[in-house]
N, C-alpha and C positions, 0 to 999 in steps of 0.2 A: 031289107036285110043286107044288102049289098052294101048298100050306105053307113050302117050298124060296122058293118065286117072294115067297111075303109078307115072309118072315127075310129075304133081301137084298135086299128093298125097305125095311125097316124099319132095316136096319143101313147102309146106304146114306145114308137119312134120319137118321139120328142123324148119320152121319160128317160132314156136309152142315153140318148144325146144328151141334157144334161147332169146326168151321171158322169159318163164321160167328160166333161167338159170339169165338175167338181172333183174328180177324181185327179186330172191332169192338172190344177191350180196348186192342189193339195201338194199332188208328186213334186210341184215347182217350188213349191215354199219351202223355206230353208228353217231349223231347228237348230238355232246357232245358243250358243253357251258362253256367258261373259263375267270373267272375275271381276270386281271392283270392292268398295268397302262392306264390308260384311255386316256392320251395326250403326245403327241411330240413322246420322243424317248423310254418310255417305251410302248407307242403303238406300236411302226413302230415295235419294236425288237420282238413283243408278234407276230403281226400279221404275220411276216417271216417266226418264228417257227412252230409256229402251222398252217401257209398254210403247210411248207415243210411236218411236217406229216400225215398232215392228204391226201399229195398227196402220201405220200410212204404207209400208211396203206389202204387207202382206205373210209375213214370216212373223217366225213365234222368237221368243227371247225368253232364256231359264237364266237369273243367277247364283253363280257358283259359289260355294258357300267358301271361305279363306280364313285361315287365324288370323289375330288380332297385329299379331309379332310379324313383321318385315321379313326380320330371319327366317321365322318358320313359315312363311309363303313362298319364300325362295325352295327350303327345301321341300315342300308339298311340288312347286311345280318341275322339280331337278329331278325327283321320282317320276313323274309324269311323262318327261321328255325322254327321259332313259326306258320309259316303255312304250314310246312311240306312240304315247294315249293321244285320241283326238278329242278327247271328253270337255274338253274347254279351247271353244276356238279363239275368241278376244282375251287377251290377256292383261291386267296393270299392272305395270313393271316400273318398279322403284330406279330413280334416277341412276344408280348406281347398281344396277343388276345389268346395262346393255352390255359391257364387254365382256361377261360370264354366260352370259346365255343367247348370244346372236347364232348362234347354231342352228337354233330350233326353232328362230323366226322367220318368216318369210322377208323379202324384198321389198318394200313398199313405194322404192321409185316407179316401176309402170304402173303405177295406179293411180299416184295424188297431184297427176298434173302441174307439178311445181308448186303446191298449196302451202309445201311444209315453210317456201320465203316469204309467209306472209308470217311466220312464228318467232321467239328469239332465234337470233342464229348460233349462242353457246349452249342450247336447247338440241338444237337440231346436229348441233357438232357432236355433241355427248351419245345424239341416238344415231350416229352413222358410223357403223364397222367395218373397216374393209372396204371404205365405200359405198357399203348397201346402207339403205334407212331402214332400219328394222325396228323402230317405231315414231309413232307420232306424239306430240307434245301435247297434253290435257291438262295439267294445270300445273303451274309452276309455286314453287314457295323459297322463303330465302329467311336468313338469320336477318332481326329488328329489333331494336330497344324499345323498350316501354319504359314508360317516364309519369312519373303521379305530375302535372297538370298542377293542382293544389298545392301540391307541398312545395314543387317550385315557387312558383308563383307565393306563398304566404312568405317565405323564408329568402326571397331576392335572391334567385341562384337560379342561370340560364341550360340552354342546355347544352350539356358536355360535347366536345370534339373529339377529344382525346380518351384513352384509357384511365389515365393518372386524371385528368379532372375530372372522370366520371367517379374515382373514387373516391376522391376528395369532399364533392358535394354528396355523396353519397355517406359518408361519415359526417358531416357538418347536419346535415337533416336526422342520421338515425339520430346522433347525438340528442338533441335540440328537442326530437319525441319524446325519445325517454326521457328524459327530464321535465317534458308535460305530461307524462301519464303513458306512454303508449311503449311497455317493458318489451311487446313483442318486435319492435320497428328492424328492420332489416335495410341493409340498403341496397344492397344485389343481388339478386338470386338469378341461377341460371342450369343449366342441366350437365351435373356432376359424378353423376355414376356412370361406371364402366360400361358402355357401350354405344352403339352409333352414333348416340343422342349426342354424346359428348366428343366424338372424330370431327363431327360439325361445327362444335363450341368450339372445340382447339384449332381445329382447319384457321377459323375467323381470328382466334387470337395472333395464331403463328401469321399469318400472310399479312394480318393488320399491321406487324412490325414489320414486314419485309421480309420472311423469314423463310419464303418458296412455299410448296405445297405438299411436303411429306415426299412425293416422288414425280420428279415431271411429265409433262407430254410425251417427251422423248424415253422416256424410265429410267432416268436417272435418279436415283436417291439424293435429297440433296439435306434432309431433315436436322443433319451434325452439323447445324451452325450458331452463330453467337448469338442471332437476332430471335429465333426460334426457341434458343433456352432462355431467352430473356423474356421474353413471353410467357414460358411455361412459370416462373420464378416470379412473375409479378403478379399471375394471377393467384398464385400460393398467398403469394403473400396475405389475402384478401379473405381467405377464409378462417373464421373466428374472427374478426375483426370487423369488415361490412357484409360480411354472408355468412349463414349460419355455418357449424363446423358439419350438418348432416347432408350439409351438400351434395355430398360425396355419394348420399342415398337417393340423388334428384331427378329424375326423367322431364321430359316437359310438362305433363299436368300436376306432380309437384310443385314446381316449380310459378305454375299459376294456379295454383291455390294459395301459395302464400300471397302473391302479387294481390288476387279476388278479395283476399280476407284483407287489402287495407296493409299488408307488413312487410311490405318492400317497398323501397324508391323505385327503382331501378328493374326491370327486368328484361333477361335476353328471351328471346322466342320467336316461333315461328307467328305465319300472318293468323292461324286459327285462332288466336289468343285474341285476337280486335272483338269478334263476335262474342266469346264468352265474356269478355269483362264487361262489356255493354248490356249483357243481360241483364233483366230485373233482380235477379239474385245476389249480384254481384256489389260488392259497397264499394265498389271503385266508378261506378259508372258514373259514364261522362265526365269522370276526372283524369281519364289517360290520356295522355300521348303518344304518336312513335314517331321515331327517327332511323336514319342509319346506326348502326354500330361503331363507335369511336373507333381513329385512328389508334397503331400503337406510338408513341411519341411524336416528336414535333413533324419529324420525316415521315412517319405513318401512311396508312393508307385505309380509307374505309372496306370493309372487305364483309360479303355474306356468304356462307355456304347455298351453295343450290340443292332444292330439296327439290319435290314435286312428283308428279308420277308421268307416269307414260301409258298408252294404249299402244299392242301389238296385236300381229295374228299368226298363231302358232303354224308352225311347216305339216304339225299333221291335222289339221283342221281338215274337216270332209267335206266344207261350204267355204272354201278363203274368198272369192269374190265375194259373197253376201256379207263372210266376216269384216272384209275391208270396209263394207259400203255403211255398214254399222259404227264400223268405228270411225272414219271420216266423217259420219254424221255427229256422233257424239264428240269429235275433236274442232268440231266448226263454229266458224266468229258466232255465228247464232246461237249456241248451243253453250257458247264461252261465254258469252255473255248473261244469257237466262242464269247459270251457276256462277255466277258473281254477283248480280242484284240478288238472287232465292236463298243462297248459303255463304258467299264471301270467298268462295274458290277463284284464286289469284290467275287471270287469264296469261296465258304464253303468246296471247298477240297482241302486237305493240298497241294498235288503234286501239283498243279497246280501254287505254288509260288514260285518253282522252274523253271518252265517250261520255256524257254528262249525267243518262241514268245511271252507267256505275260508278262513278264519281260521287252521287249525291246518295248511296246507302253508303261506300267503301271508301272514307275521303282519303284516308292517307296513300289510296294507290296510285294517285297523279303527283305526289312531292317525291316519293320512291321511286316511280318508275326507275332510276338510274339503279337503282338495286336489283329491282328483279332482271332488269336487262344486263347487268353486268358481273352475275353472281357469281363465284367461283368452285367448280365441280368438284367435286373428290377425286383422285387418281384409279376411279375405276376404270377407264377406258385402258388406259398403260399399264393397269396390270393386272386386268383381265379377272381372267376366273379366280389369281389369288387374292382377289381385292381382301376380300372377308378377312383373310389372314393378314394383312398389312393394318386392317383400318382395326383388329383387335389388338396386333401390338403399339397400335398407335396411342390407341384409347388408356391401355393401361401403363403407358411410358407417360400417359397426361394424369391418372389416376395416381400414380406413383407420387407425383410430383406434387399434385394436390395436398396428398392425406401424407405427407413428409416424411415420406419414404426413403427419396432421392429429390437432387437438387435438380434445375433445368439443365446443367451442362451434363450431370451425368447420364440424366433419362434418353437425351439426343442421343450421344454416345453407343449407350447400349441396345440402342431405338436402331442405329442405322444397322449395326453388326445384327439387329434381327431380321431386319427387311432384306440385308443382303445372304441371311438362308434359304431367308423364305422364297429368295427369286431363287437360287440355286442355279448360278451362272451368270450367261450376259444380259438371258435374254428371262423377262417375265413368260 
């Protein structure tokens, strides 16, 4: 009986003990929350990652659900911050959201060990405020031309340097279709309605001529000048003539629909556009090309907006060590890598455009390299939280000038005298 009484005393105590022991794993695991793309395949790729680690560390991963609209993520998570929510600890933050919202992110130098110099460094320069790093670099994207492969090639026409020879051969080839049969041919298309999409398109035309960048480092306005309306005036020129006149109604997948359906030369876009026109679906595949984006004139300069996203960790996050360790997993060469051979997500580390398995899915990202490394940011940093307001008077000083409104001299004009309300003083 003795022996009875010790066995369910001692099995008792073990049950006890590992109770205890599941209980305190449980209390240690962290329930972290991470925005990223909401639909298709930037879901499927977020959901893979973060199940994989949260089953190697041991912590759970929920994510957060985000509109489709840039803007309206911005302000879902501006209400957030303003109520001090911890409800989403990892955050993706739009290239151009760190100078408006470094308030509300953490620090991220005592944590990444100097990781961030293995990434671009006009990457890393865009997400440092104040000199804190208040996020890390996840995948970068830049303005590229798409080029029909084909129509070059049947019609002896290379491929453009310039602005002006891009239009050139681009009207030489629609010509030449329609007169074989193909009424719909277009020869540029590019993303023409009022908003973001299009602060990028212009950013790239203006700076291709020399033209500054709307407002500098330092916040100077510099956007009233000759080169800048000469830009704006030459892309006018182009529409109804090698671009349709509904331009004006273009976004990006617009824009590659018409490209997919075979009725444009020419088109401007981001790197996501390689993967769709290689689709089965697509009547362009394996007839594209890309290159840089043409100079503006002979002086020119190749120039692409930087696009991309970024991982952060919110200042009210209830887990920021666990949140950090997630997103330095999900921001690393290994991890950069995997989502450049699986989906074509354009890596922010240099070695990696070397590296021969993403080379051999993603060819064009070893002759660009000098593009995604040297692309040019939008003026969010310098001016901060009013970015939004500069880059909508920007947009519609470019929209004006499109749909012939106003001329390039006078949209600059009325362009600077808006920027300088909009700072309301010396200072942004």
């Amino acid at each position: 009986m003795q022996f009875h009484r010790l066995l369910k005393r001692y099995v008792f105590c073990a049950a006890v003990t590992m109770l205890l022991v599941v209980t305190t794993e449980s209390a240690s695991a962290a329930d972290l929350v991470i925005s990223c793309g909401s639909v298709g395949q930037d879901y499927e790729v977020c959901k893979k990652l973060t199940s994989e680690w949260a089953a190697k560390t041991g912590n759970k991963v929920s994510l957060f659900s985000v509109p489709n609209s840039s803007t309206d993520m911005l302000a879902l998570f501006r209400q957030q911050f303003a109520e001090k929510s911890s409800k989403v600890d990892v955050i993706m933050v739009d290239v151009v959201w760190t100078g408006g919202i470094s308030d509300h992110l953490i620090d991220l130098s005592p944590y990444t060990k100097g990781i961030e110099k293995t990434h671009f460094p006009v990457i890393v320069a865009n997400n440092t405020v104040n000199g804190k790093l208040i996020a890390m670099p996840w995948f970068v994207d830049a303005g590229v031309l798409y080029y029909r492969k084909d129509l070059l090639e049947k019609y002896k026409e290379r491929i453009p340097v310039s602005w002006e020879e891009m239009a050139e051969i681009a009207e030489r080839v629609q010509t030449a279709e329609r007169k074989a049969g193909n009424k719909t041919m277009n020869g540029f298309v590019f993303q023409g309605k009022p908003y973001e999409g299009l602060t990028c398109d212009a950013l790239e035309w203006v700076s291709s001529f020399k033209g500054g960048n709307i407002v500098e480092a330092d916040g100077t306005i510099s956007i009233n000048n000759r080169q800048a309306a000469k830009a704006l005036d030459v892309v006018a020129s182009w529409v109804g003539k090698i671009t349709p006149k509904d331009v004006s109604s273009f976004g990006e997948d617009e824009a590659l629909g018409v490209f997919r359906n075979g009725d444009s030369v020419f088109m401007r876009n981001w790197s996501y556009a390689w993967s769709m026109s290689q689709k089965t679906d697509s009547k362009i595949k394996d007839k594209v090309g890309v290159t840089a984006l043409p100079i503006g004139g002979a002086r020119g300069q190749h120039t692409a907006t930087l696009g991309g996203w970024q991982l952060a960790v919110s200042k009210y996050s209830k887990h920021p060590a666990e949140a950090v360790e997630l997103m330095l997993y999900l921001t690393s060469q290994e991890v950069q890598k995997r989502r450049a051979i699986e989906a074509s997500y354009v890596p922010t580390i240099p070695d990696l455009y070397s590296d021969a398995d993403v080379i051999r899915v993603v060819p064009f990202f070893d002759s660009l390299y000098g593009v995604f490394a040297k692309a040019v940011a939008r003026p969010s940093t310098a001016t901060g939280a009013k970015y939004n307001e500069v880059s909508a008077a920007f947009w519609n000083a470019t929209y004006a000038t499109l749909t012939g409104k106003a001329n390039g001299t006078d949209s600059v004009k009325k362009l600077e005298s808006d920027l300088i309300r909009i700072r309301h003083g010396d200072k942004w």
